[in-house]
C-alpha positions as CSV (number, residue, x, y, z in Angstrom):
1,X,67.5,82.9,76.5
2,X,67.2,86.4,75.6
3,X,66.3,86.3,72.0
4,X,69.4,88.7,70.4
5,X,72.3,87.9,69.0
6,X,75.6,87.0,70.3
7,X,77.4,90.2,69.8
8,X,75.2,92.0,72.7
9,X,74.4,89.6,74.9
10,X,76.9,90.8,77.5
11,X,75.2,93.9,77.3
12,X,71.9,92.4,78.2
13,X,73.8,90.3,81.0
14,X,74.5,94.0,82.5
15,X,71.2,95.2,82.1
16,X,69.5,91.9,83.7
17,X,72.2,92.6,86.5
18,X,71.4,96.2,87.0
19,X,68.1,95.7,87.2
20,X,68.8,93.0,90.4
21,X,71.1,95.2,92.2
22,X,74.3,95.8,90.5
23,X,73.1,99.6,90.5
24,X,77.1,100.8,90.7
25,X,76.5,100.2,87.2
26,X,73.1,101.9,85.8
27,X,73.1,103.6,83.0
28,X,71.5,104.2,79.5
29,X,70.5,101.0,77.7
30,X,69.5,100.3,74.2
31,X,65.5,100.2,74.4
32,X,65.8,97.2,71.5
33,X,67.4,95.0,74.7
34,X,65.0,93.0,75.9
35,X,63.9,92.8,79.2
36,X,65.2,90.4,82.3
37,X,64.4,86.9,82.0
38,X,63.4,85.8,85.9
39,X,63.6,82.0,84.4
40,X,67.6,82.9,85.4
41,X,68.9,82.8,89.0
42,X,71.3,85.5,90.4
43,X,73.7,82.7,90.1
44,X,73.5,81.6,86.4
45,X,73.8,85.6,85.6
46,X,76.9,86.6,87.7
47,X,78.4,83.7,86.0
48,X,77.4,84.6,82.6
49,X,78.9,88.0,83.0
50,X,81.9,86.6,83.8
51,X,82.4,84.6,81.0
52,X,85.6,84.9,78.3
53,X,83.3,84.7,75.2
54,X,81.9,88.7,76.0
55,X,83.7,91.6,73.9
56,X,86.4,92.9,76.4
57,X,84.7,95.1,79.1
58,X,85.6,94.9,83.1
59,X,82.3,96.6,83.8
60,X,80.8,93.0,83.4
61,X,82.9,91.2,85.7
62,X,82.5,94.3,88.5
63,X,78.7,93.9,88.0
64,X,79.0,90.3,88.7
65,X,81.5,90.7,91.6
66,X,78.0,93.3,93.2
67,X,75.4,91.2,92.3
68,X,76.9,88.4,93.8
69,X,77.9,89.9,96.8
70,X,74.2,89.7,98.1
71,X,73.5,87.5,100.9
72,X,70.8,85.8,99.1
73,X,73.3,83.9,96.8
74,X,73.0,80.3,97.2
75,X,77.6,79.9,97.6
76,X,77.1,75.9,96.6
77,X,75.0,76.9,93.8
78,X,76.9,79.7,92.7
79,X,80.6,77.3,92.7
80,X,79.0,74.2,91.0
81,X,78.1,76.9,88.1
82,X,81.3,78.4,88.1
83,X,83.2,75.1,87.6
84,X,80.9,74.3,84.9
85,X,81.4,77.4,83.1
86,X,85.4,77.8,84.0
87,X,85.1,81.0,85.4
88,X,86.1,79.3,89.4
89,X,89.4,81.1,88.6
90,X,87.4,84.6,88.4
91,X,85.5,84.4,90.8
92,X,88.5,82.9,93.5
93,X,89.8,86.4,92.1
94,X,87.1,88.5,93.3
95,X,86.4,86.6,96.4
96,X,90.1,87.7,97.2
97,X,89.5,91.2,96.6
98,X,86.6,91.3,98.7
99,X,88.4,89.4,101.8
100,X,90.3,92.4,101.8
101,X,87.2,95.1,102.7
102,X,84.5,92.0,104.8
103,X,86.8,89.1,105.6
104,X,84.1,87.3,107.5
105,X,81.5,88.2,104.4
106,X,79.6,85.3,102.9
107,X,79.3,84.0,100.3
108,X,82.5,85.2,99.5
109,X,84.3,83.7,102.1
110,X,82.5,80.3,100.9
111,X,84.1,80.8,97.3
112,X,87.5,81.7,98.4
113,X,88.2,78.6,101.1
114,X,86.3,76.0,97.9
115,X,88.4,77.1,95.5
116,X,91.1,78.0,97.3
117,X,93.5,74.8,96.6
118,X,92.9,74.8,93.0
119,X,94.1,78.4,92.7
120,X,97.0,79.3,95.5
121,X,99.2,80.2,92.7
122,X,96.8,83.2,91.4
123,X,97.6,84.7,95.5
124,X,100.7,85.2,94.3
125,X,100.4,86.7,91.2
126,X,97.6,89.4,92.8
127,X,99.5,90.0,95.6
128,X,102.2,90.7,93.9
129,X,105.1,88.2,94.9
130,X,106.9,85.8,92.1
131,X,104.7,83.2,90.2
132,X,106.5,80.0,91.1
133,X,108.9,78.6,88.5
134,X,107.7,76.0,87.1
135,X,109.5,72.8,87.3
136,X,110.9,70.9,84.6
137,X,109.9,66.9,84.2
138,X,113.0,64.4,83.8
């Protein structure tokens, strides 16, 4: 969708997300990056940034966890992409976080009660308490 190779695509991911609010996170981008692609929704990008195949930088997931804080995001939309990309588990995780500073705050509060069965046991873990043991099968 944007024309460059693998290797930078997360950075063009930030830049795209910059550009439509994740301002937290301006800075100085490579002028050979192309520009933002309007062909993909606020949606489809947070999740993008969010996915594992991105060289290892946590500025991509907080860019994603801004951008999709806007009150334009479309919540359905924005879960039926993150089950289809496996990132649900993510974004549960920053829907937690933000419960903690706008508890009534959509569309976070949307994402955290849909995926909130799937994932009780990552609470635990980022609230510090005691994974549950798992159980062994007779």
């Amino acid at each position: 969708m944007s024309g460059i190779d693998e290797g930078r695509v997360g950075e063009w991911l930030l830049k795209c997300a910059v550009g439509r609010g994740a301002t937290h996170y301006e800075r100085e981008f490579s002028d050979d990056l192309p520009s933002d692609n309007p062909a993909l929704s606020d949606e489809e990008l947070g999740v993008a940034l969010c996915l594992g195949q991105h060289d290892y930088n946590p500025v991509y997931v907080r860019a994603a966890a801004q951008l999709l804080s806007s009150s334009s995001i479309n919540a359905p939309r924005l879960c039926r992409f993150a089950l289809m990309e496996r990132v649900e588990s993510v974004l549960f995780l920053i829907a937690h976080v933000a419960e903690r500073f706008a508890p009534p705050a959509e569309p976070w509060r949307y994402r955290s009660v849909s995926f909130m069965p799937r994932f009780d046991y990552l609470l635990q873990l980022v609230d510090n308490e005691q994974p549950p043991v798992p159980r062994r099968r007779t």
